[in-house]
N, C-alpha and C positions, 0 to 999 in steps of 0.2 A: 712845882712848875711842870707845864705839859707842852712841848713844842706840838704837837698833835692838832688839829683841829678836829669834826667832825667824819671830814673826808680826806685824812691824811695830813702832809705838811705842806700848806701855801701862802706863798710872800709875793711881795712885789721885788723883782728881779734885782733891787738895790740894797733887800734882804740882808745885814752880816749874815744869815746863815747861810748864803747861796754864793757866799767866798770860797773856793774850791776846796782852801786850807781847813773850813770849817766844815763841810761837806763832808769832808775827810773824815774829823772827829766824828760828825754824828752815824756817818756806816761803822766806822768801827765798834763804836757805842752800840749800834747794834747786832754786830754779830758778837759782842761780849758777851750780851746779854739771852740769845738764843738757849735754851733748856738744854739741845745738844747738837754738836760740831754742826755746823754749814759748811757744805762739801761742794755745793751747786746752787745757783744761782739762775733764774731768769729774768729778763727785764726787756723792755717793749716803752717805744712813746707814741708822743701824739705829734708829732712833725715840728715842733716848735724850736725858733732857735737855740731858742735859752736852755734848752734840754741839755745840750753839748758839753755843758760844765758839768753840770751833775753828773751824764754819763759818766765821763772821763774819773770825777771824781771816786766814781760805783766801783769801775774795773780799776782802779788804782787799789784800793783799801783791798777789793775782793782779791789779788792778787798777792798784797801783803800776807794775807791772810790763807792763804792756799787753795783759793776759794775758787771753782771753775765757773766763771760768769756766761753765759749764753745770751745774745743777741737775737731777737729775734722780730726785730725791726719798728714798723710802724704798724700799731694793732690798737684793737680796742680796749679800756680795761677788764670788762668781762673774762676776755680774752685769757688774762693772765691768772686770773681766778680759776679759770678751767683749766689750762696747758700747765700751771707747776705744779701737781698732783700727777696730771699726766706724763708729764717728762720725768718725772720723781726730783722734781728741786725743793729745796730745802725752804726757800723763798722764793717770792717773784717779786719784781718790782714794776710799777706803772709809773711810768714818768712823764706827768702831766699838770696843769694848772685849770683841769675840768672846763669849766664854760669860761674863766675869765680871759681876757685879750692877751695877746705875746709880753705884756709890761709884766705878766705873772710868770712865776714856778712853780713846780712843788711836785710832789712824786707818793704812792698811796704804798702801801706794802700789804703783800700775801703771804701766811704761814703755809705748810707742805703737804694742807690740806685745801687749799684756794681760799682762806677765810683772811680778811684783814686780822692785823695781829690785833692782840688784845689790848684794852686801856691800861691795865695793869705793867702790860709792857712798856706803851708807849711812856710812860710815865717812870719805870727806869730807864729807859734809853734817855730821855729827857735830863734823869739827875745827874747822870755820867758825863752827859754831854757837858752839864754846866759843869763840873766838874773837872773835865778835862779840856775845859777850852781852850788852856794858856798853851798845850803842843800846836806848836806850829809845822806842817805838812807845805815842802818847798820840793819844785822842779817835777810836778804831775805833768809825765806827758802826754803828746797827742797820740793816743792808741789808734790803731786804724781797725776801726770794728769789723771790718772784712774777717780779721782771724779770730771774734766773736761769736761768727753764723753759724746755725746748726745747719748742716747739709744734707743730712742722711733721714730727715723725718719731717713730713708732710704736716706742721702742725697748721695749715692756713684750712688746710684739707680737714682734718677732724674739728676745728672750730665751726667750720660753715656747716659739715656735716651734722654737728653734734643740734644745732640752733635749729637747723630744718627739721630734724627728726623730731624735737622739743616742742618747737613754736609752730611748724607749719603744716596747714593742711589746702587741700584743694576747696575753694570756693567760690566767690563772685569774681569775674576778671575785668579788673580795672586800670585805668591809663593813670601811674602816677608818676610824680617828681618826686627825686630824693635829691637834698643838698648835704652833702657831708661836713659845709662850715668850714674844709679846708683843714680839716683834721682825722682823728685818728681811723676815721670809718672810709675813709678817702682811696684808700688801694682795695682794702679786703673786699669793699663792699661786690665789685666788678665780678668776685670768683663766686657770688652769688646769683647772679643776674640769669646765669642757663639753667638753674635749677628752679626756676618761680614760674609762674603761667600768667603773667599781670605784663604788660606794656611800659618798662620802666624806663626813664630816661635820669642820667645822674647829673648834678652840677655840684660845683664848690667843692673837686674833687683835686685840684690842682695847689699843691703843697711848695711854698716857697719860704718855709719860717716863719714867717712874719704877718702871715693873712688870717692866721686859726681866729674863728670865731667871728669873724669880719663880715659874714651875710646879715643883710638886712633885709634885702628884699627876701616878695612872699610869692612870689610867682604861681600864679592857678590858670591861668588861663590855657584854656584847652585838656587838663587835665581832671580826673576825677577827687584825686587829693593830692596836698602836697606834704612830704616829710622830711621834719628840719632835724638835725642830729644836734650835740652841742661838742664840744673840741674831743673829750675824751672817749663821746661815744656811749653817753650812759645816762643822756636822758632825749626826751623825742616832744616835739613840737607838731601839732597836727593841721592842714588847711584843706578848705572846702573848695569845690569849683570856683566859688565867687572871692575865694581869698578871705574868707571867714574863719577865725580859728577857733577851733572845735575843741571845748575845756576837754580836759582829761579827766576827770572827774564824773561828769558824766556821761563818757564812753565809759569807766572803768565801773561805773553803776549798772549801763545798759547790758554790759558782758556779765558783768556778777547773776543780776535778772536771767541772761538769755543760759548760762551753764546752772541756775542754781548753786551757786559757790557760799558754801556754810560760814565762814568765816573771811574778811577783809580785814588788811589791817593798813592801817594810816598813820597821821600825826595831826598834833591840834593845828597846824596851816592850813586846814581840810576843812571846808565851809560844813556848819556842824548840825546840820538839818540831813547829812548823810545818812546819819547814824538812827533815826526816828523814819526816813524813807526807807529802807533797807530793812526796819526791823518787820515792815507790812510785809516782806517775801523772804522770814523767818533767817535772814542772814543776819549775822553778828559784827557791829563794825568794832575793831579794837585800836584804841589809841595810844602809839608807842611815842618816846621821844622824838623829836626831830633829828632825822641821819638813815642813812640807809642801813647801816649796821644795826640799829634800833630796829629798827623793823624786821629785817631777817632777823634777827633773836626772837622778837615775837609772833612770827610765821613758824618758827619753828616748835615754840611754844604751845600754841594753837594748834600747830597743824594748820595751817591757811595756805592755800595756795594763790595768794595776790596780796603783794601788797603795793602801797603807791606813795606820792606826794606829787601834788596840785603841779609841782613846778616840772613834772616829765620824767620823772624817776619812775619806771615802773618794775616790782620783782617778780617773776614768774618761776615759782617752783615748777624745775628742780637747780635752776640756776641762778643762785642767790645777789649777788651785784646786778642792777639792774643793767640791760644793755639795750641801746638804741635800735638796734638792725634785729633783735633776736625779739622787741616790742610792737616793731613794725609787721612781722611775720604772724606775731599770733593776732593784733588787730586786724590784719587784711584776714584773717581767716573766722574773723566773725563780724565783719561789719554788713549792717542788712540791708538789700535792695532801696530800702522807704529811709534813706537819711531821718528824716525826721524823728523817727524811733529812737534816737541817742537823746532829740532835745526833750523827751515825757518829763523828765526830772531837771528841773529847776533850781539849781545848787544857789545859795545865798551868797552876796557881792561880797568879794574878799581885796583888799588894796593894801600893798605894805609900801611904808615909810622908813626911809633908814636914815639914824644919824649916826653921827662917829661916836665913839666910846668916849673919846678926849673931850666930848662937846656934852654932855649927859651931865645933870645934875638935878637936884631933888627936886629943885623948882621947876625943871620942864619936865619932871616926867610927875608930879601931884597936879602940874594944870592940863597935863592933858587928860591923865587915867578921869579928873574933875569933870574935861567935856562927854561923859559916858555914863553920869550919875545921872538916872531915872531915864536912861535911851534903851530900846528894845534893841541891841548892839551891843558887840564883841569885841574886847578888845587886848587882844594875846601880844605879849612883850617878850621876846628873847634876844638874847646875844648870837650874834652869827657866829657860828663855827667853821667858818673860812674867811671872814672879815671882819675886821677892828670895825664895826656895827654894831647900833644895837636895831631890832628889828621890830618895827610898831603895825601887827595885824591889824585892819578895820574890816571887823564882818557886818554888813546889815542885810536887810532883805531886799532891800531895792535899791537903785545906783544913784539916784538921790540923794537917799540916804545916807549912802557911803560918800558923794561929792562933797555934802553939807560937813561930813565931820572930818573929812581930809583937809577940807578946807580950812576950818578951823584950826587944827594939830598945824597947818603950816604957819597959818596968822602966829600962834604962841612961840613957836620956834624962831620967828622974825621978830618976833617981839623981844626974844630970850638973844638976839646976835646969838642963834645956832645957824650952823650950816644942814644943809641936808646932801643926799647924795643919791 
């Protein structure tokens, strides 16, 4: 058993794992399991209410534990991949439920080198947990995180600094929108703003608990592009003047072209005529699992300095978790006067379907793979690693094409009383 998903631990807030007492059990779980002593500790969220359990829970056990927890407020997850190496913590932790709405939890964890821990780990943290679930953890209380904060070290200052020196250079200057989604990009973003030469204006920067992830609108009017963050800050949404959104895919094609970049690496979500476009200007696309951790192992492998997925995650060596703000920096510093130069490359129609896990049986998933025999069309099936889903890709090359067999996959699933979601 693996409580882990792909992107750490994430539930719906009604979670037994997200009962304080059980909360409990699994930090202890894992600093048991640490290779050696945890002395120090950091951890950062994304604004959400529901964090407040879990914190309390964090600095209880770390406490037990002799363990000196550091607060260091509301920050992105990149963030803490960089600062617990640099603070010399033993861990960090990111306490966040990524892009899903305030009804989620969940929190990502960093080893003492800014790497999510290992599967291996997560997987004994996981048996002990079940294991030790019958201790029950009574009268956690309200810690007041004021005597959490570090005070004597500028880490808001080395993050910004560290991303600008990485990701940005001087080039076209442009009028954009950034919405923060009312999350974790939502304060830092500001200590950014006198360092850049672009005309930026921020919204959905006003954190009340309960709003992460809640923009919808796409606002463009009057600006040159708009950029949309998602809660924890670690994937980027792109729009045009007219409110067009611009695939990430081929921006991350056009950039690869405009530096000559030898190696990309991706996942099969990644519309697959990539990889035959890309081989014309001698780059190499590699396709790792689906997860950001998959692919930093295989950039690293390679040597690749980029990798991506379709959905905004983008990784730019030398800073492995992908981050929203440190994405938006190296794109504004190669996007080309002639917009139209991003749309050369014609990525093939990609549509996902998701049903629940509980609703999945042999007969809807042989009639549908059925509606794909003798189609010039793709069709990739995985389990989501952050939702009780399973995940039904439709690649074709025209949107037709993909309308015609979505349509379809939905008719057999109403046929089959499944739900979709």
């Amino acid at each position: 058993m693996n409580l882990f998903g792909t992107d750490g631990i994430r539930r719906k807030n009604n979670h037994f794992l997200f009962h304080s007492g059980q909360m409990c059990i699994l930090f202890s779980a894992m600093f048991q399991c640490c290779t050696k002593p945890v002395k120090k500790l950091i951890f950062a969220h994304d604004g959400r209410s529901a964090n407040t359990k879990i914190i309390m829970s964090l600095i209880h056990v770390s406490l037990q534990y002799n363990i000196n927890p550091i607060f260091l407020g509301i920050l992105p997850t990149a963030s803490i991949s960089l600062l617990t190496p640099e603070l010399e913590a033993d861990l960090g932790f990111m306490i966040t439920a990524s892009h899903n709405g305030n009804n989620y939890s969940g929190f990502k964890v960093f080893n003492h080198i800014g790497e999510k821990v290992s599967y291996i780990l997560e997987t004994k943290i996981s048996d002990i947990f079940v294991h030790d679930r019958h201790i029950y953890y009574t009268d956690i209380p309200n810690y007041p995180l004021s005597d959490f904060i570090v005070t004597d070290y500028d880490y808001k200052k080395i993050y910004i600094c560290y991303l600008l020196k990485c990701f940005y250079k001087r080039h076209n200057t442009y009028k954009i929108l950034v919405s923060c989604n009312n999350g974790a990009t939502s304060q830092i973003v500001h200590n950014l703003l006198p360092w850049i030469h672009h005309d930026c204006v921020v919204i959905d920067d006003t954190i009340d608990g309960y709003n992460i992830n809640s923009t919808t609108r796409k606002l463009s009017y009057g600006y040159d592009y708009v950029f949309m963050f998602d809660g924890d800050g670690d994937r980027i949404a792109i729009y045009d003047d007219c409110g067009n959104n611009i695939d990430i895919t081929q921006l991350i094609v056009y950039i690869v072209k405009l530096k000559e970049i030898r190696y990309v690496i991706t996942t099969k979500m990644t519309p697959s005529n990539v990889i035959s476009y890309l081989q014309q200007y001698n780059t190499q696309v590699i396709i790792a699992d689906v997860g950001d951790r998959n692919i930093m192992d295989a950039m690293r492998k390679y040597e690749g300095s980029i990798g991506f997925e379709p959905s905004g995650h983008i990784i730019i060596d030398p800073l492995y978790p992908s981050d929203s703000i440190g994405s938006m920096l190296w794109i504004l510093s190669h996007l080309p006067i002639n917009r139209n130069e991003i749309y050369d490359f014609k990525p093939y129609v990609t549509q996902l379907v998701n049903i629940p896990v509980d609703q999945i049986n042999s007969a809807v998933m042989h009639s549908i793979e059925d509606l794909f025999s003798g189609k010039n069309a793709r069709l990739f099936i995985r389990q989501s690693g952050t939702e009780d889903v399973i995940r039904f890709l439709v690649e074709t090359e025209t949107h037709e094409e993909n309308y015609e067999l979505l349509s379809k996959i939905i008719d057999v699933v109403k046929r089959e009383g499944v739900a979709l979601m």
